[in-house]
C-alpha positions in Angstrom: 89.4 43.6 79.4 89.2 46.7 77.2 86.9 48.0 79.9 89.3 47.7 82.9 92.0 48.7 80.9 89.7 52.1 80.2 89.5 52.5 83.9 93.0 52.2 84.5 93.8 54.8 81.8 91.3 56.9 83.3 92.6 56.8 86.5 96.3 57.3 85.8 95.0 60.4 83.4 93.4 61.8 87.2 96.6 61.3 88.9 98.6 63.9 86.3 96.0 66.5 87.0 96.6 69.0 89.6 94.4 68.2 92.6 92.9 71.3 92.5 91.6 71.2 89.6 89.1 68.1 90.5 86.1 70.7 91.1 83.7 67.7 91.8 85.3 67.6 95.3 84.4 71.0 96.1 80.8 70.0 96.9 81.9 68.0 100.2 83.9 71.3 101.3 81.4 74.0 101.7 82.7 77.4 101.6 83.3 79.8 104.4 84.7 82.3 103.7 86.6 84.1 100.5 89.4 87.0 101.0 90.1 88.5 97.6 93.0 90.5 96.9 92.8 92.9 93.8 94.4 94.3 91.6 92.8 97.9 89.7 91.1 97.9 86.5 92.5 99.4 83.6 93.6 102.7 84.7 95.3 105.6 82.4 98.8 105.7 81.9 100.4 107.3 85.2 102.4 109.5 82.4 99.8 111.9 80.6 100.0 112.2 76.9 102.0 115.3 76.8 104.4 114.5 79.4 107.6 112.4 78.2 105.4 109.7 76.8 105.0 112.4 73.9 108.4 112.5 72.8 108.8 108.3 72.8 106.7 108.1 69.6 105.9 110.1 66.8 102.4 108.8 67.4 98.9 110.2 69.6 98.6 108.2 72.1 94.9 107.2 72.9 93.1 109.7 74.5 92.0 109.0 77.8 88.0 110.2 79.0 89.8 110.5 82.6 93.4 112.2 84.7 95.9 110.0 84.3 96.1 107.3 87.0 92.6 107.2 87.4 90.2 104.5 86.4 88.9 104.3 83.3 85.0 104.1 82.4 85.8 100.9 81.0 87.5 99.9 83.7 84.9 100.9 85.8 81.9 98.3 83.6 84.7 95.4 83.4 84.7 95.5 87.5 81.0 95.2 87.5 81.1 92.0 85.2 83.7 90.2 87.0 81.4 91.5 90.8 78.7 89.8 88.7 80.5 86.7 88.3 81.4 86.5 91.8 77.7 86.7 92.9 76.7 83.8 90.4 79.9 82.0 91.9 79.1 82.6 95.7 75.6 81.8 94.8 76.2 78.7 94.0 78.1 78.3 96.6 75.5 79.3 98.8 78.0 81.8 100.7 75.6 84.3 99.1 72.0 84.4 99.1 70.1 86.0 96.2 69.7 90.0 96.6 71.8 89.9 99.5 72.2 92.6 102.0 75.2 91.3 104.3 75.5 92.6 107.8 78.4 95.2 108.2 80.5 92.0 110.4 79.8 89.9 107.3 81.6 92.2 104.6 84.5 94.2 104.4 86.1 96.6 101.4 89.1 98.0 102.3 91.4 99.5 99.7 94.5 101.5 99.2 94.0 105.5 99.4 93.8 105.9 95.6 91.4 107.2 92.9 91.7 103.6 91.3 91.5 101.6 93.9 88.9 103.2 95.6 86.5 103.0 92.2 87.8 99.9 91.7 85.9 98.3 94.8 83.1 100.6 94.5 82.5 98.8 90.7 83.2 95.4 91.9 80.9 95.6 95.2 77.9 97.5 92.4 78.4 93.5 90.7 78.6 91.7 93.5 76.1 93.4 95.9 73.8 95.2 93.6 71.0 96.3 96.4 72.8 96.2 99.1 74.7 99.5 100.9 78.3 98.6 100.9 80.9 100.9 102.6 84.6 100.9 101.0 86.7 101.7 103.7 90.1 103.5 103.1 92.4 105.5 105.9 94.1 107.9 103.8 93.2 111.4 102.0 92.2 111.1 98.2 95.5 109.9 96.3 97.8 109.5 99.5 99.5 105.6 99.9 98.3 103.9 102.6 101.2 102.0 104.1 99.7 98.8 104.4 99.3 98.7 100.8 102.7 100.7 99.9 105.0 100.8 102.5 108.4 102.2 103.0 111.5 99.6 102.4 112.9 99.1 105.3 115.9 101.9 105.4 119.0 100.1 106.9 122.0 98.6 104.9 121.7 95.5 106.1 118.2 94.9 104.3 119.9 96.7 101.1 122.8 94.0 101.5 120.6 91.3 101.9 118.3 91.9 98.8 121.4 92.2 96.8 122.8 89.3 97.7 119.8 87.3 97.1 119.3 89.3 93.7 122.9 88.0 92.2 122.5 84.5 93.8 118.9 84.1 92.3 121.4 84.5 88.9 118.5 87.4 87.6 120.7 89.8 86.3 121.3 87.4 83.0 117.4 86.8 83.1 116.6 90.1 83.1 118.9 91.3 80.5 117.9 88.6 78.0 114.1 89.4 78.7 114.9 93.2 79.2 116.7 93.0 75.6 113.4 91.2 73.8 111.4 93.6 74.9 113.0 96.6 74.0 113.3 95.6 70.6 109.7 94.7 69.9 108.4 98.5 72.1 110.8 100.3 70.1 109.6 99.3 66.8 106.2 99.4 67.9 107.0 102.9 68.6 108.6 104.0 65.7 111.0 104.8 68.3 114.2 105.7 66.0 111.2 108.8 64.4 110.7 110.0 67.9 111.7 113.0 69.4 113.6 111.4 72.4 115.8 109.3 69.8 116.5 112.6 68.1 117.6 114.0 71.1 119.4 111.2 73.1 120.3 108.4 70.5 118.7 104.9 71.0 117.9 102.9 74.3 121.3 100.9 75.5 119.8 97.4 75.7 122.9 96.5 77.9 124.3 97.6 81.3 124.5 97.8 84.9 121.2 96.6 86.1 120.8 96.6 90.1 117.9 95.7 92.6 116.6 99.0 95.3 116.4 101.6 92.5 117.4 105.3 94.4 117.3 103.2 97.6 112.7 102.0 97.0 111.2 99.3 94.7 112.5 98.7 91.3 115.4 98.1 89.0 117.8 100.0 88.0 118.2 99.6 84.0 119.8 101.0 80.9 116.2 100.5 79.1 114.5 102.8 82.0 113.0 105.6 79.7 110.9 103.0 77.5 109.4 101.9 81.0 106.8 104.7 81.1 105.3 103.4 77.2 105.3 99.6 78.0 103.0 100.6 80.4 101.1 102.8 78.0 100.7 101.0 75.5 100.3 97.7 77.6 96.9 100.0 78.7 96.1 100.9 75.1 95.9 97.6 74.0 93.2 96.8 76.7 91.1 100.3 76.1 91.1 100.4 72.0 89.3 97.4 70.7 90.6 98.4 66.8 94.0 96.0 66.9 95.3 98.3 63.6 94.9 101.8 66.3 96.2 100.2 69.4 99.6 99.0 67.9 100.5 102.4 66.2 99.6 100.9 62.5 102.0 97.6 63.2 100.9 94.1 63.0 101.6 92.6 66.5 101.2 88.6 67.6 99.9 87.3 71.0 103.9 86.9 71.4 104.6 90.6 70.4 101.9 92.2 73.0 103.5 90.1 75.7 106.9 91.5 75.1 105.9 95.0 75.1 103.9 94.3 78.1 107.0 92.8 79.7 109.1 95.7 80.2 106.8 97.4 82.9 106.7 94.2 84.8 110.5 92.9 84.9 111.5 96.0 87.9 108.5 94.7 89.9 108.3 90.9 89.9 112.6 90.5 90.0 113.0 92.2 92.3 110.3 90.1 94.4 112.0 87.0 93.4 114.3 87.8 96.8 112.6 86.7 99.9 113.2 89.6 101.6 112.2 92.4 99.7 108.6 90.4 99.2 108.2 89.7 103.0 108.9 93.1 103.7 107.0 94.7 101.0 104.3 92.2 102.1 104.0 92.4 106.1 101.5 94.5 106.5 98.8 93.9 104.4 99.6 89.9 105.2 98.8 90.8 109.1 95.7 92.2 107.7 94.9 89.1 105.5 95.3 86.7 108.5 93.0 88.9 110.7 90.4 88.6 107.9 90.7 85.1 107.7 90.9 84.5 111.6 86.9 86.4 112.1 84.2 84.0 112.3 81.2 86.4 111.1 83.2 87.8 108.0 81.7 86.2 104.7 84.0 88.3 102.3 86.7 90.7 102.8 87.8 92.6 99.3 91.2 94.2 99.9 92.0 96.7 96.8 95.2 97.0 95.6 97.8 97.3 92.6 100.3 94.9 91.0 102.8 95.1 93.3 100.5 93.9 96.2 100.3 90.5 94.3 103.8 90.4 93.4 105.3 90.6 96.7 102.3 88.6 98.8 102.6 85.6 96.2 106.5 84.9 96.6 106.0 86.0 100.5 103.8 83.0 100.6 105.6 80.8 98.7 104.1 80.6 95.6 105.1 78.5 93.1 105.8 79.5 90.0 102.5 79.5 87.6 101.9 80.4 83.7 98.9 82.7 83.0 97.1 81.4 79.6 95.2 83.9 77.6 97.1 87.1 79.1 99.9 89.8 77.8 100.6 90.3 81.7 102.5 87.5 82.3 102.4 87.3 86.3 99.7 90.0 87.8 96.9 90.9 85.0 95.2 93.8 84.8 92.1 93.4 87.4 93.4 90.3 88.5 92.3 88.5 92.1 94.0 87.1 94.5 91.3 84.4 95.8 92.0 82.5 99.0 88.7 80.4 100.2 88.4 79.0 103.4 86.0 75.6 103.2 85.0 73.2 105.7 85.7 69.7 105.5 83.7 66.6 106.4 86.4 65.4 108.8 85.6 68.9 110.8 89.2 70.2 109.5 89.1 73.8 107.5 90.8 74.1 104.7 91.8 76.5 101.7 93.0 76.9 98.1 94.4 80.1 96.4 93.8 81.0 93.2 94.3 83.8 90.6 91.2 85.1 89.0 91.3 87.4 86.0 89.5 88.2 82.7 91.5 87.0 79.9 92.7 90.0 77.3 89.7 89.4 74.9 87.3 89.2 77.5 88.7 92.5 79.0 89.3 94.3 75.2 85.3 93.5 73.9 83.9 93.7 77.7 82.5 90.5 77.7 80.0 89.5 80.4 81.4 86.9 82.2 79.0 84.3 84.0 79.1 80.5 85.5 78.9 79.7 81.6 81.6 81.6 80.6 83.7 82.7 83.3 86.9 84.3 83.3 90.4 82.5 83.8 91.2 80.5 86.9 94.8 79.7 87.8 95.2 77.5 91.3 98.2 78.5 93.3 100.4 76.0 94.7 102.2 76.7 97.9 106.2 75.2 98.0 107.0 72.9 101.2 103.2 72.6 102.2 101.7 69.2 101.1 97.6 69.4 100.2 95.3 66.6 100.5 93.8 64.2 98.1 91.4 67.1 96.3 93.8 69.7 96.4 93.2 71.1 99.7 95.8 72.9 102.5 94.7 72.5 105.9 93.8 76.1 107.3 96.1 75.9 109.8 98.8 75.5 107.7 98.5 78.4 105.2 97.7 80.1 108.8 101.3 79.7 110.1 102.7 80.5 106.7 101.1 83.8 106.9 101.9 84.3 110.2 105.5 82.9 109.7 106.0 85.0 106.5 104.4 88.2 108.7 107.5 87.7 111.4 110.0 87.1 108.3 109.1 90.7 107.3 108.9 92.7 109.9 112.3 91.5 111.5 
């Protein structure tokens, strides 16, 4: 009796889980195929230290062994570990043979035009394909956007009227404000803000006021708290870079909680302003036409597109997304060197199917450069899609997220 009633437990315990995380039914779904979307490494602040980050603090920021934007050394190592960890994974998979040297059909690196995205792949590809000659492909000069990874807003009122609407009926402006408010508080006494010279100059930050989507008429917010934008990125990056916890936070004592919040500021523009359909299916098009070509070839192994935050926050909503929670991060939505990870498996029943995921090394694993391996691998969040229906082990049928792309694609480009 206390047997079956162990069983029963066991089973209804099974049934709470999310579907995809039952990893014992991966083995009857080989993979195919993985398309991985990335996010940079840690980068130096876009701001250098004497710019008007100087005059937010009475404090040296850290000081940065490369231009500002660029990658950082570190950066550079933590892309290897995690292209390590993808070779163990694929492996094991058997996607990847050991040593491999794909054919040119079988891989492809593409990334935006940037210093940082470019290195990015470069690092990742050294990890993942450590004797064999990759190419990372990019169609721009050195440091000029590549439209598929940033492209214009479309530039007609309609689209600005639409965004809007969506904006107030979403109800963000109260979220943002509360969570715009928080933040402020804990970056400006992080910052010793009221010793700074910009307080002496201009007073403090207004933590209320008119806060609108399209700011100037391209991505972002417009805010009260705009000038402290530039240091929550900063110091979002120091905190990643400087392994001392006393030297990062300016001499405070800071919580798990208290990095978040600093953290947040940088990322409420972005990610709210994706929250309307519109702006994310526009945003998105482009590099989702090029996602559901990748996916479409029959001889490509693994495609590595390179990209920044804002490719993730507008292709996850695009798709549908639902919401998720990040454990173990200060980014609360798009980590630092976080991937995208859509893999295409094939089923017994001769279907193909596919899962998303977010991949990224937590923040200790990122501050002490851990190596990350099959043992001790970095965080895994699955992605569930809204209105699509997986199976029993937490699979979409292909041709589903396949018309959702495609569908999503049309949305955007109309």
């Amino acid at each position: 009796m206390q047997k079956k009633i162990l069983v029963l437990l066991l089973g209804f315990l099974l049934l709470l889980l999310p579907a995809s995380v039952q990893a014992a039914a991966v083995k009857n779904y080989p993979l195919k195929q993985v398309l991985i979307l990335s996010r940079h490494n840690i980068r130096a602040p876009l701001a250098g230290r004497d710019s008007a980050l100087a005059k937010l603090t009475p404090h040296d920021w850290f000081a940065w062994q490369c231009k500002p934007g660029e990658l950082s050394p570190r950066g550079g190592e933590l892309e290897v570990l995690m292209g390590q960890y993808f070779r163990q994974w694929l492996e094991q998979e058997q996607l990847l043979s050991p040593n491999a040297q794909p054919q040119p059909q079988e891989v492809r690196f593409y990334t935006n035009s940037f210093q940082r995205t470019i290195a990015t792949a470069h690092y990742f590809a050294t990890g993942l394909l450590p004797v064999a000659n990759v190419t990372v492909e990019h169609h721009q000069k050195l440091n000029e956007a590549d439209p598929v990874f940033l492209p214009d807003l479309p530039d007609n009122e309609t689209f600005r009227q639409q965004v809007r609407q969506e904006f107030q009926n979403a109800g963000l402006k109260k979220k943002l404000q509360e969570r715009g408010q928080r933040s402020c508080k804990v970056l400006m006494k992080l910052l010793d803000f009221d010793r700074s010279a910009y307080a002496a100059k201009h007073g403090p930050i207004p933590l209320t006021g008119a806060i609108t989507p399209l700011k100037d008429g391209g991505i972002g917010l417009t805010t009260p708290w705009s000038a402290l934008v530039p240091a929550s990125d900063a110091i979002t990056l120091q905190y990643y870079e400087e392994e001392n916890d006393w030297r990062a936070a300016f001499g405070h004592r800071m919580t798990e909680q208290d990095w978040k919040d600093a953290a947040a500021l940088k990322e409420l523009g972005i990610h709210s302003l994706f929250q309307t359909p519109t702006a994310a299916k526009a945003l998105a098009a482009p590099l989702l036409t090029v996602i559901e070509q990748e996916l479409t070839k029959n001889q490509r192994k693994i495609t590595f597109l390179g990209g920044h935050d804002v490719n993730l926050a507008e292709v996850l909503p695009a798709l549908g997304v639902e919401d998720y929670t990040l454990p173990n991060s200060i980014e609360e939505k798009t980590p630092i060197g976080a991937k995208l990870v859509i893999e295409k498996r094939q089923g017994q029943d001769g279907e193909e199917y596919a899962t998303l995921s977010l991949i990224y090394a937590n923040a200790q694993q990122l501050r002490h450069r851990t190596a990350l391996s099959l043992n001790n691998p970095p965080e895994r969040v699955y992605l569930q899609l809204k209105g699509l229906k997986a199976n029993g082990d937490g699979f979409y049928r292909f041709t589903d997220l396949k018309q959702r792309i495609e569908r999503a694609t049309a949305d955007g480009t109309h």
